[in-house]
Jmol script that loads the backbone (N, CA, C; Angstrom):
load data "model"
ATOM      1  N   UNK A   1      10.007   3.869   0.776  1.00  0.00           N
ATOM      2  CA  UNK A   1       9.726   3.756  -0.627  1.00  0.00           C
ATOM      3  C   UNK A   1      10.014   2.339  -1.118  1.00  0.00           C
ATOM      4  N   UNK A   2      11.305   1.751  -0.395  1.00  0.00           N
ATOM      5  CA  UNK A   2      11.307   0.638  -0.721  1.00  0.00           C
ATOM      6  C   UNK A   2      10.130  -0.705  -0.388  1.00  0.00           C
ATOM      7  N   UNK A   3       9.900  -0.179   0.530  1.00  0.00           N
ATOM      8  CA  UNK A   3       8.871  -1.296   1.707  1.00  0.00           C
ATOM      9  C   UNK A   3       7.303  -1.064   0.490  1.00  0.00           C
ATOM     10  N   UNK A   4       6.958   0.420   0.251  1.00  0.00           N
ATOM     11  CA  UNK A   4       5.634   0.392  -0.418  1.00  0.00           C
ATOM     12  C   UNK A   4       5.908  -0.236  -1.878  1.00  0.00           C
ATOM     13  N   UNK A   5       7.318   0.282  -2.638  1.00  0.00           N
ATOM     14  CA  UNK A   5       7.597  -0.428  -3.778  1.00  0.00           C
ATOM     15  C   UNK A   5       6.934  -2.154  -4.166  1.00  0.00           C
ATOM     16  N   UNK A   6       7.621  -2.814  -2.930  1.00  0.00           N
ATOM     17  CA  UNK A   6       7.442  -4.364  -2.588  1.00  0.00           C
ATOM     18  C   UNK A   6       6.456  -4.905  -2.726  1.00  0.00           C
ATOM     19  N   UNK A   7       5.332  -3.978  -1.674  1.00  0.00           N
ATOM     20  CA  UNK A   7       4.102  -4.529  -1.664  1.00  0.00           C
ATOM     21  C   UNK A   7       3.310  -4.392  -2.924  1.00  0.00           C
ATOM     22  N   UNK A   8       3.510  -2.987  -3.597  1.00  0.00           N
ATOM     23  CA  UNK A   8       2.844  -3.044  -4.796  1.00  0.00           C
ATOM     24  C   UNK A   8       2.866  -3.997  -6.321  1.00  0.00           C
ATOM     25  N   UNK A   9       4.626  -4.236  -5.866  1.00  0.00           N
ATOM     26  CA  UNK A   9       4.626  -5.242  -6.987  1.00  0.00           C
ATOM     27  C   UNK A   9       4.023  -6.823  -6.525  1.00  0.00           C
ATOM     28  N   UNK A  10       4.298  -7.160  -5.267  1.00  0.00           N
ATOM     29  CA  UNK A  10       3.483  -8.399  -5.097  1.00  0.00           C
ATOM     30  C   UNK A  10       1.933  -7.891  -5.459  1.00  0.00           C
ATOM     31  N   UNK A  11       1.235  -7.043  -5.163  1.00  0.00           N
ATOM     32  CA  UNK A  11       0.258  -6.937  -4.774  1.00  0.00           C
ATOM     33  C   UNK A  11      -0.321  -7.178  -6.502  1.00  0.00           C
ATOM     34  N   UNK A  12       0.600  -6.474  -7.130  1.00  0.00           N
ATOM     35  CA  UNK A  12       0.391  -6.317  -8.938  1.00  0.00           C
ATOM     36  C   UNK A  12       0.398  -8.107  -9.701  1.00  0.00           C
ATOM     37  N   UNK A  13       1.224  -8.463  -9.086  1.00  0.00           N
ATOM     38  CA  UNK A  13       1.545  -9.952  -9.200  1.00  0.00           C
ATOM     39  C   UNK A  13       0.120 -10.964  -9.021  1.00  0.00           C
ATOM     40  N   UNK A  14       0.006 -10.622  -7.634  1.00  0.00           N
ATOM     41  CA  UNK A  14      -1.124 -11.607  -7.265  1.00  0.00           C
ATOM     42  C   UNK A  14      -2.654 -11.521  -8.062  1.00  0.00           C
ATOM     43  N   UNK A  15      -2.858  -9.726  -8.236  1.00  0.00           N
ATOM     44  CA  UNK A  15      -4.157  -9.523  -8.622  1.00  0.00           C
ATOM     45  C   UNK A  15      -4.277  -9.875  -9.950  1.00  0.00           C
ATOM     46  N   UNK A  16      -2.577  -9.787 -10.906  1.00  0.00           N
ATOM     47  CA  UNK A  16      -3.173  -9.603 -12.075  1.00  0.00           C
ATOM     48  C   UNK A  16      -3.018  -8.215 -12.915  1.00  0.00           C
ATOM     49  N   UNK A  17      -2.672  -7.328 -11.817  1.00  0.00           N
ATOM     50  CA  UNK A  17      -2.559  -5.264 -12.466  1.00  0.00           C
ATOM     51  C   UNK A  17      -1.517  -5.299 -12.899  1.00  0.00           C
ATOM     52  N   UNK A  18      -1.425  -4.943 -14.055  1.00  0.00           N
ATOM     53  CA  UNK A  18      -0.191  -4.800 -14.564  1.00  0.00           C
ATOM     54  C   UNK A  18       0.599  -3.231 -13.804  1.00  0.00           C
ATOM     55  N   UNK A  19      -0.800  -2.083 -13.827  1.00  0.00           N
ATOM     56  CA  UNK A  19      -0.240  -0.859 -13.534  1.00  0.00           C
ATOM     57  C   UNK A  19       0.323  -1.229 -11.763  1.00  0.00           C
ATOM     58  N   UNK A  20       0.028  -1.654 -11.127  1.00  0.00           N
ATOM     59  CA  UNK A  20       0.482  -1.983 -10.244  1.00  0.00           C
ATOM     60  C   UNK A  20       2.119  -2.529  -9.855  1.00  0.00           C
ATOM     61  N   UNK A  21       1.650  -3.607 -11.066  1.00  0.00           N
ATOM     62  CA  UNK A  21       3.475  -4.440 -10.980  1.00  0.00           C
ATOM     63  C   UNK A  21       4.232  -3.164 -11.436  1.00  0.00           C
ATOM     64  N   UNK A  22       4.229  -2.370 -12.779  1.00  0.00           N
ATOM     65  CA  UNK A  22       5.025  -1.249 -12.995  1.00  0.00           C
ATOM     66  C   UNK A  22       5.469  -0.175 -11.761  1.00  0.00           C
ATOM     67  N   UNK A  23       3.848   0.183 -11.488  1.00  0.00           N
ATOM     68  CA  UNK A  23       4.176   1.368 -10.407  1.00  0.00           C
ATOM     69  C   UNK A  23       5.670   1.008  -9.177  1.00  0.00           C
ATOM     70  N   UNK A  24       5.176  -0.635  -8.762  1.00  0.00           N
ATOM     71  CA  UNK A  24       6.170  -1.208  -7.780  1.00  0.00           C
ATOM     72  C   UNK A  24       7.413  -1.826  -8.092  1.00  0.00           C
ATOM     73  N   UNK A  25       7.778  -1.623  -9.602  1.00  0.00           N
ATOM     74  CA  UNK A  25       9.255  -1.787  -9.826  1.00  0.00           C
ATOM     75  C   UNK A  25       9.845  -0.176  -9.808  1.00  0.00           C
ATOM     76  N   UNK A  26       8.850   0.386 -10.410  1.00  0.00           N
ATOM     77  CA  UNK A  26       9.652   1.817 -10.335  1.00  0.00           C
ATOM     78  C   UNK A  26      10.007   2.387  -9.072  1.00  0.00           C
ATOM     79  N   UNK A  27       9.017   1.814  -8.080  1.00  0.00           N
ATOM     80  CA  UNK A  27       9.618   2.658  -6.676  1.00  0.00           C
ATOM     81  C   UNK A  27      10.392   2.053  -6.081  1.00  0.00           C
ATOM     82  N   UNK A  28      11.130   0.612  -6.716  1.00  0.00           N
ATOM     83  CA  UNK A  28      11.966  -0.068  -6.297  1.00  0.00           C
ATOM     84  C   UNK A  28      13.130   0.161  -6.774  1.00  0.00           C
ATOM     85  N   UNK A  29      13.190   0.342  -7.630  1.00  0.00           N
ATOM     86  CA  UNK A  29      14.390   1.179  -8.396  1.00  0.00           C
ATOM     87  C   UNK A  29      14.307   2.481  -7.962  1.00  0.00           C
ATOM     88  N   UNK A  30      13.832   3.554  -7.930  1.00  0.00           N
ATOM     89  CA  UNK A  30      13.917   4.692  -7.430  1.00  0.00           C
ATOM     90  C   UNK A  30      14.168   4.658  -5.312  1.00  0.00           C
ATOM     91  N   UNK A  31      14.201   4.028  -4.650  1.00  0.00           N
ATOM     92  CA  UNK A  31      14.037   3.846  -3.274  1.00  0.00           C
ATOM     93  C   UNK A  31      15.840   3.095  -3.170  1.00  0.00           C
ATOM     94  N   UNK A  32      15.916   2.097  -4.053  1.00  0.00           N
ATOM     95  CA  UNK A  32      17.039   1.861  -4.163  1.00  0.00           C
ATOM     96  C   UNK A  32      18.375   2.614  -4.542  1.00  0.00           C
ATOM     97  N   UNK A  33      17.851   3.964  -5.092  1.00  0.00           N
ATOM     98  CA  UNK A  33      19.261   4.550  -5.728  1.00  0.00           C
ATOM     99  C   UNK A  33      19.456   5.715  -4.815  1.00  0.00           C
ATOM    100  N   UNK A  34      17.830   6.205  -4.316  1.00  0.00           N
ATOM    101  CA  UNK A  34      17.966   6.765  -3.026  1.00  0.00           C
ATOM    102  C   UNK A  34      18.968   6.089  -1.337  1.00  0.00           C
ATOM    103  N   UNK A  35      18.432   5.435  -1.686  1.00  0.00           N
ATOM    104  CA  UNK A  35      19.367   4.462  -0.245  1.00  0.00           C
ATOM    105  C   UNK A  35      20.745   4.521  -0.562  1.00  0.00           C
ATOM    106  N   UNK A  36      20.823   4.037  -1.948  1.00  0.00           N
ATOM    107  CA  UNK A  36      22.215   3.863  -2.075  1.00  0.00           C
ATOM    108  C   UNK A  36      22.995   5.703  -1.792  1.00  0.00           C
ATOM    109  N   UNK A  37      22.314   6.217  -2.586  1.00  0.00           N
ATOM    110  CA  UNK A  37      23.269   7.643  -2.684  1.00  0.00           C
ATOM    111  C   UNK A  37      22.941   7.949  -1.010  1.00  0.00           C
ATOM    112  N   UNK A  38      22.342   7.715  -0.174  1.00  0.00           N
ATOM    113  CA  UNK A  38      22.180   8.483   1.384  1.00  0.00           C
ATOM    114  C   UNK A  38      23.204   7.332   1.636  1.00  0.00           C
ATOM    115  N   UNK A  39      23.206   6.568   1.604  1.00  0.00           N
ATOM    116  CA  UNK A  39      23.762   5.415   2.523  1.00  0.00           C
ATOM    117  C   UNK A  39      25.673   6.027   2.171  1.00  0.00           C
ATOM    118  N   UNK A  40      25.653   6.432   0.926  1.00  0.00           N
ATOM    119  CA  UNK A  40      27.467   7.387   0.916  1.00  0.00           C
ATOM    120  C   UNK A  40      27.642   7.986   1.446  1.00  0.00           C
ATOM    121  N   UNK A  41      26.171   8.836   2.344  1.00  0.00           N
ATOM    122  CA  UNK A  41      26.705  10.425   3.002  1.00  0.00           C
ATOM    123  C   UNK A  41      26.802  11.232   1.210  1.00  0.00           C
ATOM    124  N   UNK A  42      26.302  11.177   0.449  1.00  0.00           N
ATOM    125  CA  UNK A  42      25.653  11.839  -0.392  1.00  0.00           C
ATOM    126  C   UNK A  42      24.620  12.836   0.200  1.00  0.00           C
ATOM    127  N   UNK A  43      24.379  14.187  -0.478  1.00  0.00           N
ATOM    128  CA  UNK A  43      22.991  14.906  -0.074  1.00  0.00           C
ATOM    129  C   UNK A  43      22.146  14.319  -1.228  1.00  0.00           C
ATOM    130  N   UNK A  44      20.921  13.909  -0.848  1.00  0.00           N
ATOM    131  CA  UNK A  44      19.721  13.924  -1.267  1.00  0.00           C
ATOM    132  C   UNK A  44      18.663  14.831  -1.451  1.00  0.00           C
ATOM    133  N   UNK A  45      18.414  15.310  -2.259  1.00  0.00           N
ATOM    134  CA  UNK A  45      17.416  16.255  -2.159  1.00  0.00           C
ATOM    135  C   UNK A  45      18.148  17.512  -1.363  1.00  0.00           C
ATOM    136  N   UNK A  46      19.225  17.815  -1.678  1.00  0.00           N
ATOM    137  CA  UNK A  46      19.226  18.998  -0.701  1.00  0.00           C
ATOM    138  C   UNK A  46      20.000  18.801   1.050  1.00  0.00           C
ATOM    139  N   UNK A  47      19.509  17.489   0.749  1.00  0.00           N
ATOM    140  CA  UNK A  47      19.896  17.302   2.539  1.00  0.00           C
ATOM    141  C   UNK A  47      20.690  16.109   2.593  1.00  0.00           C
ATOM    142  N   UNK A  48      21.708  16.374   4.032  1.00  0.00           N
ATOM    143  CA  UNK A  48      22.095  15.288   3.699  1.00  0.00           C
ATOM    144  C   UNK A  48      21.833  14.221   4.630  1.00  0.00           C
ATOM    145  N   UNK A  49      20.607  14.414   6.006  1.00  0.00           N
ATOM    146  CA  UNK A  49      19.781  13.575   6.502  1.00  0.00           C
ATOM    147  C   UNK A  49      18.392  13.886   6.415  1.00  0.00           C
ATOM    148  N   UNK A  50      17.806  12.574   6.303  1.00  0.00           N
ATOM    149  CA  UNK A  50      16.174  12.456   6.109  1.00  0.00           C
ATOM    150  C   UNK A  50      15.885  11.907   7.757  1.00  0.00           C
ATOM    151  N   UNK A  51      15.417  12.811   8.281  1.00  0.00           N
ATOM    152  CA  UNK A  51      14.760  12.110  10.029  1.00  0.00           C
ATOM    153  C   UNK A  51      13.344  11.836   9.650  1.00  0.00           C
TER     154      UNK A  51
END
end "model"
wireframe off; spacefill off
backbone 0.3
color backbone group
């Protein structure tokens, strides 16, 4: 989530899309709070590994 986040906001950047740059901060912030809470040994979703 983080990796597609990235690309979308460059990708939003370069073209000009605004909906783009948005879409790819939000999944950057959302991918980030995910990582962070798994990366405690937090459950996520229910689980507390994603394979």
């Amino acid at each position: 989530m983080l990796i597609l986040g990235l690309i979308l906001l460059v990708l939003g950047l370069v073209l000009d899309i605004g909906i783009l740059w948005t879409i790819g901060v939000i999944l950057l912030v959302v991918g980030a709070v995910l990582f962070l809470l798994g990366s405690t040994g937090r459950a996520v979703g229910g689980r507390r590994h994603w394979y």
